[in-house]
BARO-122550 format. One record per residue (C-alpha): residue number from 1; chain; x, y, z. Coordinates in Angstrom, 1 decimal. Layout:
N
+-----+-------+--------+--------+--------+
!   n ! chain !      x !      y !      z !
+-----+-------+--------+--------+--------+
! NUM !     A !      X !      Y !      Z !
...
+-----+-------+--------+--------+--------+
***
This chain:
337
+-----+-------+--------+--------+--------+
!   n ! chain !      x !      y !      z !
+-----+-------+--------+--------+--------+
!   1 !     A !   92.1 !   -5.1 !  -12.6 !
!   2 !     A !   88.9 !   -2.8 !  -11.5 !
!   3 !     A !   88.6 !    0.5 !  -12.8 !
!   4 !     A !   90.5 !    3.1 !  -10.6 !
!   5 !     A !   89.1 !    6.4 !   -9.3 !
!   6 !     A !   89.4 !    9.2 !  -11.9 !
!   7 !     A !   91.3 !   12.6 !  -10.9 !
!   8 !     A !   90.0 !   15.7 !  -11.1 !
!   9 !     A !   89.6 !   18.4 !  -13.3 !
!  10 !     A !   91.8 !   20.5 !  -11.2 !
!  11 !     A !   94.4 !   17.9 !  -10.6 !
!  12 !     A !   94.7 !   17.3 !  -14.5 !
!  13 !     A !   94.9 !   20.9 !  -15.2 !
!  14 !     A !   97.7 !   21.3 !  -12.7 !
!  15 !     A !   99.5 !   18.4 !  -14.9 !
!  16 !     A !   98.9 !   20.1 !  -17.6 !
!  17 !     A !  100.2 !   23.6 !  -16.8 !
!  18 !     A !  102.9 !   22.0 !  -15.1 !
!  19 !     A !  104.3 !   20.6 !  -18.4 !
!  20 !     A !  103.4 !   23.6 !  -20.2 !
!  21 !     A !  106.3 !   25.4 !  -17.6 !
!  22 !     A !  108.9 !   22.8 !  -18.7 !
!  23 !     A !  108.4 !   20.2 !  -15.4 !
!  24 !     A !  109.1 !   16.9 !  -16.7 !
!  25 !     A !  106.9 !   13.4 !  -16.2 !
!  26 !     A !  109.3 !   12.3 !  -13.4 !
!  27 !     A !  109.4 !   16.0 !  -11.5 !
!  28 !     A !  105.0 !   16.6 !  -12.2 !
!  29 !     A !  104.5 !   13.0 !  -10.4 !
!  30 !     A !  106.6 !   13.2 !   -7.7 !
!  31 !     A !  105.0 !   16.9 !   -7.2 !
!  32 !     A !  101.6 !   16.2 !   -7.5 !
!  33 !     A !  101.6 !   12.5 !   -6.0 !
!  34 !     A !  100.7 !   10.8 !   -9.2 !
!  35 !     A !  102.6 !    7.5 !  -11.2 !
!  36 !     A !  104.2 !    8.8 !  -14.4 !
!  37 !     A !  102.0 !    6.7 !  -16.6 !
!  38 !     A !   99.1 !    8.2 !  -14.8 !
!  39 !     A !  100.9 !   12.1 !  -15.9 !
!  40 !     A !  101.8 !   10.4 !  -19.5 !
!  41 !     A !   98.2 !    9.8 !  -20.0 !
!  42 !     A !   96.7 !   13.0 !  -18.5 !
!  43 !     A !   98.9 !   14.7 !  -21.0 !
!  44 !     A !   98.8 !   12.6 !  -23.8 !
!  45 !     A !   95.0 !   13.2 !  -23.6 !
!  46 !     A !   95.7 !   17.0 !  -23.7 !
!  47 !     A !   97.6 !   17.0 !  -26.8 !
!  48 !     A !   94.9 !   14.9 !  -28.3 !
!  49 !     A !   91.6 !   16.7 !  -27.6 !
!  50 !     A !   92.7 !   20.1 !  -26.3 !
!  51 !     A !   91.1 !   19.6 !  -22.8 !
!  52 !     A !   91.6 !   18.3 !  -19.6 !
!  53 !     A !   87.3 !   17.5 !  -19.4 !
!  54 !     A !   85.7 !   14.1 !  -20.4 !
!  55 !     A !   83.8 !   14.3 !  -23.9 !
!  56 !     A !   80.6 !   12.8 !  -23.7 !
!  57 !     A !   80.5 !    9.2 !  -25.1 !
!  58 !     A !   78.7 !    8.5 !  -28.2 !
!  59 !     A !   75.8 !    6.6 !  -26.1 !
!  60 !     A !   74.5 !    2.9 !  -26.4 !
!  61 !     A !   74.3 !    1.6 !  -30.0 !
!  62 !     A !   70.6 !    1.5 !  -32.2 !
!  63 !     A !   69.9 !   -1.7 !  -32.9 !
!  64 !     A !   66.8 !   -0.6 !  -35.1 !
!  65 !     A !   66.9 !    1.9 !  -37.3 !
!  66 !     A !   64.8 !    5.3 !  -36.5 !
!  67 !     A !   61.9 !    4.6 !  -39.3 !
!  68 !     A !   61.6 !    1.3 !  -38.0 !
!  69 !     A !   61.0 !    2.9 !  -34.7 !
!  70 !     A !   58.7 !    5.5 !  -35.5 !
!  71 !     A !   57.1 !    2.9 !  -37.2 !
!  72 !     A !   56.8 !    0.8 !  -34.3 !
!  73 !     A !   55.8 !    3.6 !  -32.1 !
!  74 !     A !   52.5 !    4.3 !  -34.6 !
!  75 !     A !   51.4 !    0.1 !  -34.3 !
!  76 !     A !   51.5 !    0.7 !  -30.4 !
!  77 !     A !   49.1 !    4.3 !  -30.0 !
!  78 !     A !   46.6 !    2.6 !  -32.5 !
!  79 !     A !   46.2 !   -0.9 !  -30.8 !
!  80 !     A !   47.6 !    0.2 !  -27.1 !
!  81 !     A !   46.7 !   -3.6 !  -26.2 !
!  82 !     A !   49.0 !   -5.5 !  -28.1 !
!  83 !     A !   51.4 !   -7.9 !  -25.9 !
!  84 !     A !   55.7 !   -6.8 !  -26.5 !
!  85 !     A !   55.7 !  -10.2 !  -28.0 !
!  86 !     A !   53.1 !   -9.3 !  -30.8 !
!  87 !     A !   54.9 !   -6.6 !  -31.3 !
!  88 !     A !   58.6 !   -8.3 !  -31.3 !
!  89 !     A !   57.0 !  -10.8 !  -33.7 !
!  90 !     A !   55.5 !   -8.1 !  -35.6 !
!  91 !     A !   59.0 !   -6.2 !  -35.7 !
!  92 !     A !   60.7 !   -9.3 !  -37.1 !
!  93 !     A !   58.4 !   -9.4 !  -39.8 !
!  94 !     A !   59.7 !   -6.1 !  -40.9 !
!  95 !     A !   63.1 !   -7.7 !  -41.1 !
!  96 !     A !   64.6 !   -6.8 !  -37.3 !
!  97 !     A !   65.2 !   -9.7 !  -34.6 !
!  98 !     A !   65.5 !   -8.1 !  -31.7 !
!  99 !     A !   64.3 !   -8.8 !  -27.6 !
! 100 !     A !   62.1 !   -8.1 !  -25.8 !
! 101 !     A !   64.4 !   -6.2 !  -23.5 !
! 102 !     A !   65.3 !   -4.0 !  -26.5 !
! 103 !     A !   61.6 !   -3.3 !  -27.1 !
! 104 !     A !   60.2 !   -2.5 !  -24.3 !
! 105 !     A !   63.9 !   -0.1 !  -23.9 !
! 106 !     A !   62.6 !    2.0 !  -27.0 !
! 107 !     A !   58.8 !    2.1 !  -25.6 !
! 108 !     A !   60.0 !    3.6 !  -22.6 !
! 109 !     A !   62.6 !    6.2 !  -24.2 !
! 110 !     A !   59.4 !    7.2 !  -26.1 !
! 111 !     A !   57.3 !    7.4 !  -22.5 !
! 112 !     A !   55.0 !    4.3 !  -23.2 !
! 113 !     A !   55.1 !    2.3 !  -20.3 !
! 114 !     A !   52.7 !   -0.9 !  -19.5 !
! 115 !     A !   49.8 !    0.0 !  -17.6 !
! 116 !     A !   46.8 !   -1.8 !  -16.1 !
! 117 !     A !   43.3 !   -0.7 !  -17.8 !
! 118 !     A !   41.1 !    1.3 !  -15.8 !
! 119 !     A !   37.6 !   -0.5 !  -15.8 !
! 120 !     A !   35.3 !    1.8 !  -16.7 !
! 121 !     A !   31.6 !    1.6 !  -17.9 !
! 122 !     A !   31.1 !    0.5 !  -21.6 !
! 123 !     A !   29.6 !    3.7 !  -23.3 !
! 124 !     A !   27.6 !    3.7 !  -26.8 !
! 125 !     A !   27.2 !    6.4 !  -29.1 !
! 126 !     A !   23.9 !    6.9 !  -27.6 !
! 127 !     A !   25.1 !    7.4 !  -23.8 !
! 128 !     A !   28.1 !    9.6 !  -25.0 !
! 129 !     A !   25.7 !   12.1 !  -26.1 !
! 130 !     A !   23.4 !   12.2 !  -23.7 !
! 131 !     A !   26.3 !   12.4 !  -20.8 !
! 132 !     A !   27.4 !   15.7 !  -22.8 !
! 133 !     A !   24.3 !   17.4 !  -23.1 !
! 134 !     A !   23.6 !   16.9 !  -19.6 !
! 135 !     A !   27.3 !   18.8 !  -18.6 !
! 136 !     A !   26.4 !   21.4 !  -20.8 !
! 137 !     A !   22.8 !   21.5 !  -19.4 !
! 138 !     A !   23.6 !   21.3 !  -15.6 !
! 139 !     A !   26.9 !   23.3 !  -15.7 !
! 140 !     A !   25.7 !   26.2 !  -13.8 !
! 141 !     A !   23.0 !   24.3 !  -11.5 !
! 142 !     A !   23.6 !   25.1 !   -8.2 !
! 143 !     A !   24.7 !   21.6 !   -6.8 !
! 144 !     A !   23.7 !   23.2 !   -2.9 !
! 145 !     A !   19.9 !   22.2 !   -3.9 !
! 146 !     A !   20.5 !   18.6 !   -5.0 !
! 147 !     A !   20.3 !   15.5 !   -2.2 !
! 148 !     A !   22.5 !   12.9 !   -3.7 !
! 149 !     A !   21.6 !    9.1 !   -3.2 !
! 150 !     A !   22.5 !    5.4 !   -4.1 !
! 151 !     A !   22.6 !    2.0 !   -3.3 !
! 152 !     A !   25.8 !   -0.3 !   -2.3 !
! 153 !     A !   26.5 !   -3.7 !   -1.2 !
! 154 !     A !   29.5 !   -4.7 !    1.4 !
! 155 !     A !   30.5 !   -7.5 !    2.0 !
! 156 !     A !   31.7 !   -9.3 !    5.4 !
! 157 !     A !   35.0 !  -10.3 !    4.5 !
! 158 !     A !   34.8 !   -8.1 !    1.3 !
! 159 !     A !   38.5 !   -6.7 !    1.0 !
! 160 !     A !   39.7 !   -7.4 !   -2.6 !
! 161 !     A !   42.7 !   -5.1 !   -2.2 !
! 162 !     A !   46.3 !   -6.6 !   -1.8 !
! 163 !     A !   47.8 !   -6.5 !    1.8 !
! 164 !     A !   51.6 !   -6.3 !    1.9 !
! 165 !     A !   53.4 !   -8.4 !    4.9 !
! 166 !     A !   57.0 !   -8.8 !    5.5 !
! 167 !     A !   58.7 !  -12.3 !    5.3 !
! 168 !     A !   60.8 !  -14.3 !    4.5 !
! 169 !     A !   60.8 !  -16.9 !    1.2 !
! 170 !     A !   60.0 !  -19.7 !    3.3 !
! 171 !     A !   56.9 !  -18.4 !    5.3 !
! 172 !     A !   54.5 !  -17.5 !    2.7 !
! 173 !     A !   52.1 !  -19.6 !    4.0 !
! 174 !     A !   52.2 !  -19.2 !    7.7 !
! 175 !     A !   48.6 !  -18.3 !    9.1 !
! 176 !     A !   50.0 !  -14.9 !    9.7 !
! 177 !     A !   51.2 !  -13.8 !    6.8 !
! 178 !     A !   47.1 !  -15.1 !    4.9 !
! 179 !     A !   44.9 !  -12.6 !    4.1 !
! 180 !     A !   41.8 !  -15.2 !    4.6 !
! 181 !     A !   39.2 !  -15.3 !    2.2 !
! 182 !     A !   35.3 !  -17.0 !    2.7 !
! 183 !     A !   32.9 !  -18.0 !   -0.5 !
! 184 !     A !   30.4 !  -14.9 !   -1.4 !
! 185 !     A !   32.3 !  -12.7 !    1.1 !
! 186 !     A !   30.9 !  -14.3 !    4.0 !
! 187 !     A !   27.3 !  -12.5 !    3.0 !
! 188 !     A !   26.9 !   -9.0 !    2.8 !
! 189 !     A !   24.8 !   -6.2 !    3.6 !
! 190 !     A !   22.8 !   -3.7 !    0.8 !
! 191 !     A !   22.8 !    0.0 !    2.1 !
! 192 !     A !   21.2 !    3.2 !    0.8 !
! 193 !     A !   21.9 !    6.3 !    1.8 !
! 194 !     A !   21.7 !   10.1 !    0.8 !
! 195 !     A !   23.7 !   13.1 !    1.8 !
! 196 !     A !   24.2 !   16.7 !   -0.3 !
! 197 !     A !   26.6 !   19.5 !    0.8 !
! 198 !     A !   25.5 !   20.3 !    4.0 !
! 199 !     A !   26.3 !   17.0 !    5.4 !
! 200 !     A !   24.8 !   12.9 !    5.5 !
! 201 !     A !   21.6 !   11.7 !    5.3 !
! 202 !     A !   20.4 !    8.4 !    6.6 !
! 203 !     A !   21.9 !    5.4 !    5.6 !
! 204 !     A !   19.6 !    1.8 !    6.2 !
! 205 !     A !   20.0 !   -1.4 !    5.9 !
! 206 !     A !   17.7 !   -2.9 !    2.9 !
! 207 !     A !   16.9 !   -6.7 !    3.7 !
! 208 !     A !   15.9 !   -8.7 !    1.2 !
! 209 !     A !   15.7 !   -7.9 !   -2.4 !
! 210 !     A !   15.1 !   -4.7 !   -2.9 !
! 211 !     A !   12.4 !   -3.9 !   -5.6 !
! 212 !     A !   10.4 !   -0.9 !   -6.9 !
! 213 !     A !    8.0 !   -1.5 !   -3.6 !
! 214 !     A !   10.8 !   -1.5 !   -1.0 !
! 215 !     A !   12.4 !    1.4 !   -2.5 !
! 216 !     A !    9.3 !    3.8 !   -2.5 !
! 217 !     A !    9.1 !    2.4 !    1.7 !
! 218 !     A !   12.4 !    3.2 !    2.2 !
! 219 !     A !   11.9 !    6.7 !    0.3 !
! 220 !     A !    9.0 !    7.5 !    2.0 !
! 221 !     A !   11.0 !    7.0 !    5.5 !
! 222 !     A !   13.9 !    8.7 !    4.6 !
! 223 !     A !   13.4 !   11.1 !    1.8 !
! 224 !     A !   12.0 !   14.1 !    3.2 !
! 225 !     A !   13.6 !   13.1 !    7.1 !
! 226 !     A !   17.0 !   13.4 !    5.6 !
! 227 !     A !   15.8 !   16.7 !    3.7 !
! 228 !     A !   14.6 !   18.1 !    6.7 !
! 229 !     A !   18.0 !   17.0 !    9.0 !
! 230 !     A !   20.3 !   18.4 !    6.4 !
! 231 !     A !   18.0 !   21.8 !    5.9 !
! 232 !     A !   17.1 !   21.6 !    2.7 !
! 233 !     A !   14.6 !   23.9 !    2.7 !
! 234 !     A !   11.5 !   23.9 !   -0.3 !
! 235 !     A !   13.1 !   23.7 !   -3.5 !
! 236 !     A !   15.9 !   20.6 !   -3.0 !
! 237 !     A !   15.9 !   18.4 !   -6.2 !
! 238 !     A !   16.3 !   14.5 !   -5.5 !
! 239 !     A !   18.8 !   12.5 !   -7.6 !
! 240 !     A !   19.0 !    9.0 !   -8.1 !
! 241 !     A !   20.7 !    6.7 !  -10.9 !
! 242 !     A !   18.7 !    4.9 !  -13.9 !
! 243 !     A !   17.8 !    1.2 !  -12.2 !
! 244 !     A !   14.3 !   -0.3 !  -13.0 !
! 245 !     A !   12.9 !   -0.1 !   -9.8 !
! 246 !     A !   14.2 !    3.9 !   -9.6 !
! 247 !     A !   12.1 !    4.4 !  -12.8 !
! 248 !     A !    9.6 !    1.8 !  -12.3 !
! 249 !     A !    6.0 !    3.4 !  -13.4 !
! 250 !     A !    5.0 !    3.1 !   -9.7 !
! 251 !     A !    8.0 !    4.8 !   -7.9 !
! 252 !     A !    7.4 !    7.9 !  -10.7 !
! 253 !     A !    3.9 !    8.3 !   -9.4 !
! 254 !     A !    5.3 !    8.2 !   -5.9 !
! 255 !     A !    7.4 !   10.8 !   -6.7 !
! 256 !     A !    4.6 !   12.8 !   -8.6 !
! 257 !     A !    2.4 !   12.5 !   -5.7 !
! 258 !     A !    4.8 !   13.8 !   -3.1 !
! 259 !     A !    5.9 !   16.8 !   -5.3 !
! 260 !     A !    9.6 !   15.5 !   -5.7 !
! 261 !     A !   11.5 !   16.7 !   -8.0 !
! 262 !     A !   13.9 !   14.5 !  -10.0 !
! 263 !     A !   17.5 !   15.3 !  -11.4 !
! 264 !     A !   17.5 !   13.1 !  -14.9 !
! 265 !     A !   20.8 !   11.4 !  -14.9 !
! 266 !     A !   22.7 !    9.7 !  -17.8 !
! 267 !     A !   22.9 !    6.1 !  -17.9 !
! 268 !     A !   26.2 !    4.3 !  -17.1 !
! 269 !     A !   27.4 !    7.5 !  -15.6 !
! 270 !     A !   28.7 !    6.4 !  -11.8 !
! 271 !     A !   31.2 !    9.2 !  -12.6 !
! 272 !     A !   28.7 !   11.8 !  -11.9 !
! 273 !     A !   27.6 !   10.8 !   -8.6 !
! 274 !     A !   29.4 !   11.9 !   -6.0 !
! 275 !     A !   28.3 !    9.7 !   -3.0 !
! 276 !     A !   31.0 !    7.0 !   -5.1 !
! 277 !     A !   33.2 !    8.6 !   -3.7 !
! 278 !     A !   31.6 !    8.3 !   -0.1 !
! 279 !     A !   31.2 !    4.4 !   -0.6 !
! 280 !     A !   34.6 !    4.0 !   -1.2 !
! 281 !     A !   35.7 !    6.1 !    1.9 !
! 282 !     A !   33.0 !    4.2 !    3.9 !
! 283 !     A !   34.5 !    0.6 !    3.1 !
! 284 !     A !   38.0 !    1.1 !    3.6 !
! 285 !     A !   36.8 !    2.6 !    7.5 !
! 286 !     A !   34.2 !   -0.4 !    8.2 !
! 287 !     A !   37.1 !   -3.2 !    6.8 !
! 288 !     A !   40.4 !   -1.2 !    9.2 !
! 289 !     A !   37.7 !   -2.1 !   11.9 !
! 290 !     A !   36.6 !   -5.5 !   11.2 !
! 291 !     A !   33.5 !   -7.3 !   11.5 !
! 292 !     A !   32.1 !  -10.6 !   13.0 !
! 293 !     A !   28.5 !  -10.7 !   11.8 !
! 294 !     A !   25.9 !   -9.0 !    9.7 !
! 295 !     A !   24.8 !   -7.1 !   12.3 !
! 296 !     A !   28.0 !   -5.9 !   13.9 !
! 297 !     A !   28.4 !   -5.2 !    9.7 !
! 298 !     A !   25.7 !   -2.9 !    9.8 !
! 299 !     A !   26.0 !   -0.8 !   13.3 !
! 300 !     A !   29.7 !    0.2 !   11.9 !
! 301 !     A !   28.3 !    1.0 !    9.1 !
! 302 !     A !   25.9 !    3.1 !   10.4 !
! 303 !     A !   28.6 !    4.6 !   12.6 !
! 304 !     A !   31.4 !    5.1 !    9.9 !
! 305 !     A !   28.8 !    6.9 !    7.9 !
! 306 !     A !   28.4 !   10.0 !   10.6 !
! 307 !     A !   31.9 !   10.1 !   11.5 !
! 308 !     A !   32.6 !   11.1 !    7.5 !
! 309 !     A !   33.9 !   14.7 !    8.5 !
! 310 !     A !   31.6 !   17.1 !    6.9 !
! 311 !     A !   34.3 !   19.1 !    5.1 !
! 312 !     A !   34.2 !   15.9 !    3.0 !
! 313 !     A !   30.6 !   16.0 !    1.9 !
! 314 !     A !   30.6 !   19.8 !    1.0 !
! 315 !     A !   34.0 !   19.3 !   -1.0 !
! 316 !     A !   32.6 !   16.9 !   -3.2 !
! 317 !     A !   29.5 !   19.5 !   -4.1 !
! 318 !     A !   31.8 !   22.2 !   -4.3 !
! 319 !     A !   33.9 !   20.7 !   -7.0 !
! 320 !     A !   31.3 !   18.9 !   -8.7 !
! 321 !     A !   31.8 !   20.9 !  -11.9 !
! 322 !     A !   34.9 !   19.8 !  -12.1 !
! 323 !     A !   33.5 !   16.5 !  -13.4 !
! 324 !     A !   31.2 !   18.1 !  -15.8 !
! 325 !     A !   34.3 !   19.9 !  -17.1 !
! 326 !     A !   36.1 !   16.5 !  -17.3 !
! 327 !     A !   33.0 !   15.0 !  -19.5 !
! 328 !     A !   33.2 !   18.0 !  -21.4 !
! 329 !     A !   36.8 !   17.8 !  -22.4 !
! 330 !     A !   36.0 !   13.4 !  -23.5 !
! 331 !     A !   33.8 !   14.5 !  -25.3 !
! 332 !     A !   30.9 !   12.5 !  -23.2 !
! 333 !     A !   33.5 !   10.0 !  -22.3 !
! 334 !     A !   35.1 !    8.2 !  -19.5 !
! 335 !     A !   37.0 !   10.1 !  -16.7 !
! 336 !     A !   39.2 !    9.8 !  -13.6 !
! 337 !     A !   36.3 !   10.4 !  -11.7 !
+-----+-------+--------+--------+--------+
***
């Protein structure tokens, strides 16, 4: 027989004072609507504890003992990669058999939960430090001067994120529920573009492989044009990321001979350039629209890129220091951004 539905607090308290005034079993149940085993209970209970309220139960039993738990906690924090069965085997050499139900039940009671790993630049010693000096260097630069830039590759059919469709068990492999997929993403297209707070800068196609000659032709076409759209005035500084061709000999004589200045930027540091961000933003637009060819790749491209609302540009500049902070606080270190 299933459990029945339990009375109130009120109902058992009327029981209860109804005994207390000399009503017997018979008289309270036919009163109150109740079975007389149901009012022999209620006030058995009463006699017993004193109250009419539900003490809380003592809880699920501990299987391992608290040391052993802390114990277990410790292993995890210092290697945060090991597998729950490592650690059930590792448990059992302590002397406790136990699941891996009942491990992974105390990892979560102690908020540990499994995670993927954020993939992140590998940092040395060396790139640490310099990542830090530069946040304490640049804290207070005023980010309004600087003309952003970088270089990214998308691909035709280049959507590596999962797509969710509803089915049933059976249809998993109708053509409609497929996200199709082509060898080398069907070819792809390399872009470089600028932008600073005021807005985009131009954004071209690079054919070919690019190399340090390329790269000063495509400077020297749309450098100081985007500078000039976006208003920079005389004293914008141009920033770029560490490849060989961006400090090839020849492209710092380039910049030398045109009077650019350069922003030095750490190595492995993506997290400190904000037009990331803007890559990111401009692939998920170009892949909701779709594309047949190369070309058609490229004019949506080129027309995502000036439909980026400009609050978005200015947002990222505005709150720049909020990365610096962030490298600050890891100590040179990886962050969210």
């Amino acid at each position: 027989m299933g459990k029945t539905k339990e009375h109130t607090i009120q109902v058992r308290q009327m029981c209860v004072d109804l005994h207390k005034s000399g009503n017997g079993y018979k008289k309270i149940a036919t009163r109150l609507h109740l079975s007389i085993s149901t009012v022999r209970g209620i006030i058995k209970k009463f006699k017993t504890t004193g109250t009419v309220v539900n003490k809380p139960g003592r809880g699920r039993k501990f299987i391992l003992p608290p040391r052993t738990v802390r114990r277990m906690i410790r292993e995890i924090k210092s290697s945060p990669k090991l597998t729950v069965t490592e650690l059930q085997q590792m448990v059992a050499s302590w002397g406790h058999k136990v699941s891996k139900t009942t491990i992974r039940r105390y990892l979560h009671a102690n908020k540990l939960f499994g995670r993927h790993a954020r993939k992140k630049p590998f940092l040395t010693h060396n790139h640490k430090c310099k990542r830090l000096e530069f946040a304490k260097r640049y804290y207070d630069f005023n980010w309004d001067r600087v003309l952003w830039s970088d270089e990214t590759k998308i691909e035709l059919f280049g959507n590596k994120c999962s797509k969710w469709v509803w089915r049933n068990t059976r249809a998993e492999y109708a053509e409609k529920h497929l996200m199709p997929t082509v060898k080398y993403g069907g070819g792809s297209v390399m872009l470089w573009a600028c932008f600073s707070s005021k807005g985009p800068g131009n954004l071209v196609r690079v054919h070919g492989i690019m190399n340090a000659l390329k790269y000063q032709d495509i400077l020297k076409q749309n450098l100081v044009a985007s500078a000039r759209k976006l208003k920079m005035g005389r004293h914008w500084v141009f920033q770029q990321d560490n490849d060989p061709k961006h400090v090839a000999k020849s492209t710092q004589k380039w910049f030398t001979a045109h009077r650019i200045k350069l922003l030095p930027c750490p190595s492995q540091s993506p997290d400190l350039n904000p037009i990331e961000n803007l890559w990111g933003e401009l692939k998920r637009r170009v892949q909701r629209r779709g594309s047949r060819s190369l070309d058609d790749l490229e004019r949506m491209c080129k027309e995502e890129w000036s439909k980026i609302p400009l609050s978005v540009f200015s947002h990222l500049v505005k709150h720049y220091r909020r990365r610096l902070g962030a490298v600050l606080l890891a100590k040179g270190g990886c962050t969210k951004y």
